[in-house]
C-alpha positions as CSV (number, residue, x, y, z in Angstrom):
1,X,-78.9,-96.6,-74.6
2,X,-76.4,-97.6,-71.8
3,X,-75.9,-101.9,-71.5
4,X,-76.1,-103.5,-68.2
5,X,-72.9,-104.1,-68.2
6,X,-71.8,-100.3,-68.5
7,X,-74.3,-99.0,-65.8
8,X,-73.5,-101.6,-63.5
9,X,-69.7,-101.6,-63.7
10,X,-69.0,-97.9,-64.7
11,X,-71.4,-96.0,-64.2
12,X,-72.4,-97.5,-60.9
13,X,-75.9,-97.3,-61.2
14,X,-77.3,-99.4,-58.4
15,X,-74.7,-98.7,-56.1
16,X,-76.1,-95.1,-55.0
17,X,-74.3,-92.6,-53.6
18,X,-71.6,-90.2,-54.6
19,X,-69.6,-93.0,-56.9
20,X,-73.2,-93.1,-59.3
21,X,-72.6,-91.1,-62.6
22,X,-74.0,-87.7,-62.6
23,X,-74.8,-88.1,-66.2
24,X,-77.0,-90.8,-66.1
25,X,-80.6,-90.3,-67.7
26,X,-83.4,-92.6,-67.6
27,X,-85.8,-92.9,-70.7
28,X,-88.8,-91.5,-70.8
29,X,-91.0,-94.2,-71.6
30,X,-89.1,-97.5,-70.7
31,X,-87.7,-96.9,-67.1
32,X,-85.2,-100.1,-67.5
33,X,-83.5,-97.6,-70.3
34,X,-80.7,-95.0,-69.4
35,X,-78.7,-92.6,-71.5
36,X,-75.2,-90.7,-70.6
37,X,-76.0,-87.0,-71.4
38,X,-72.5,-85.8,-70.8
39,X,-72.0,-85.5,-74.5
40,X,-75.5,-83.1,-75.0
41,X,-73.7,-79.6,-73.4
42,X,-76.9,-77.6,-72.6
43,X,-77.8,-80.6,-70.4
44,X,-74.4,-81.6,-68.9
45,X,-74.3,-77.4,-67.8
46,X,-77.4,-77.6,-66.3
47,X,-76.8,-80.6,-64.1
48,X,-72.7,-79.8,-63.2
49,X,-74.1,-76.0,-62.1
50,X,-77.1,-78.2,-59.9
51,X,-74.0,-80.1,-58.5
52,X,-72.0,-76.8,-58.1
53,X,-74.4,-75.5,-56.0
54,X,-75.9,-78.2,-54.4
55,X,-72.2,-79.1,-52.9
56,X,-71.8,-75.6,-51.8
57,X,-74.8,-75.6,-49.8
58,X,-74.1,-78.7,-48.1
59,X,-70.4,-77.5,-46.8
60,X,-72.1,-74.2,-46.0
61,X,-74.3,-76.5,-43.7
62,X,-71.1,-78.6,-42.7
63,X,-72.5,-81.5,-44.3
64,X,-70.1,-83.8,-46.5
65,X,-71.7,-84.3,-50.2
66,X,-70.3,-87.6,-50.6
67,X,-72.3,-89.0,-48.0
68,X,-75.0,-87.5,-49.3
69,X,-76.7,-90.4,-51.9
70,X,-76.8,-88.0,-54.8
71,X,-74.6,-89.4,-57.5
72,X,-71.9,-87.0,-57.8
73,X,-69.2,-88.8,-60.3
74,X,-68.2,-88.3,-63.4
75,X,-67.0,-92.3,-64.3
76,X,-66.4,-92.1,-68.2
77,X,-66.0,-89.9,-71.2
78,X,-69.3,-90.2,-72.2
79,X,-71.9,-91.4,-74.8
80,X,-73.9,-89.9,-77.2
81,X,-77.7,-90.2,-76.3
82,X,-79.0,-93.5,-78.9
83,X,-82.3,-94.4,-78.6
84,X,-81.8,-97.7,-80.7
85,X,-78.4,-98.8,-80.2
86,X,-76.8,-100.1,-77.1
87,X,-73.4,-98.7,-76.3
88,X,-70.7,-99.2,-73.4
89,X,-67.6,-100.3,-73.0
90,X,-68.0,-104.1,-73.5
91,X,-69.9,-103.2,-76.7
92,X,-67.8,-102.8,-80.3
């Protein structure tokens, strides 16, 4: 799991909007949880092709993506998802 510290101040969690990691997922059963999946390939495919796409549809409609509110960033080198151990970079 991601700390506070490393969702607020990298990851940009509740700032919305283009700067908000791409990689960011929330736990399944305690919604105050959030993982980086950057580091689990299958996932980190699936949502860089979403944002591929998604990007080229919105210039194809001559809209600009980064005004958008979909968090389009890519803020860190990643995490590996831990269910039981807090990570970020203001943990050890």
């Amino acid at each position: 799991m991601l700390s506070k510290k490393q969702l607020q101040d990298v990851c940009l969690l509740h700032q919305g909007g283009a700067s908000c990691c791409r990689y960011l997922a929330e736990d399944d059963q305690n919604y105050n949880v959030w993982y980086c999946v950057k580091h689990k390939l299958a996932e980190k495919k699936k949502i860089d092709q979403k944002i591929t796409q998604w990007v080229q549809e919105c210039k194809k409609q001559g809209l600009d993506p980064n005004t958008q509110n979909v968090p389009l960033a890519d803020n860190c080198s990643g995490y590996p998802v831990l269910k039981h151990l807090e990570q970020g970079y203001d943990k050890p």
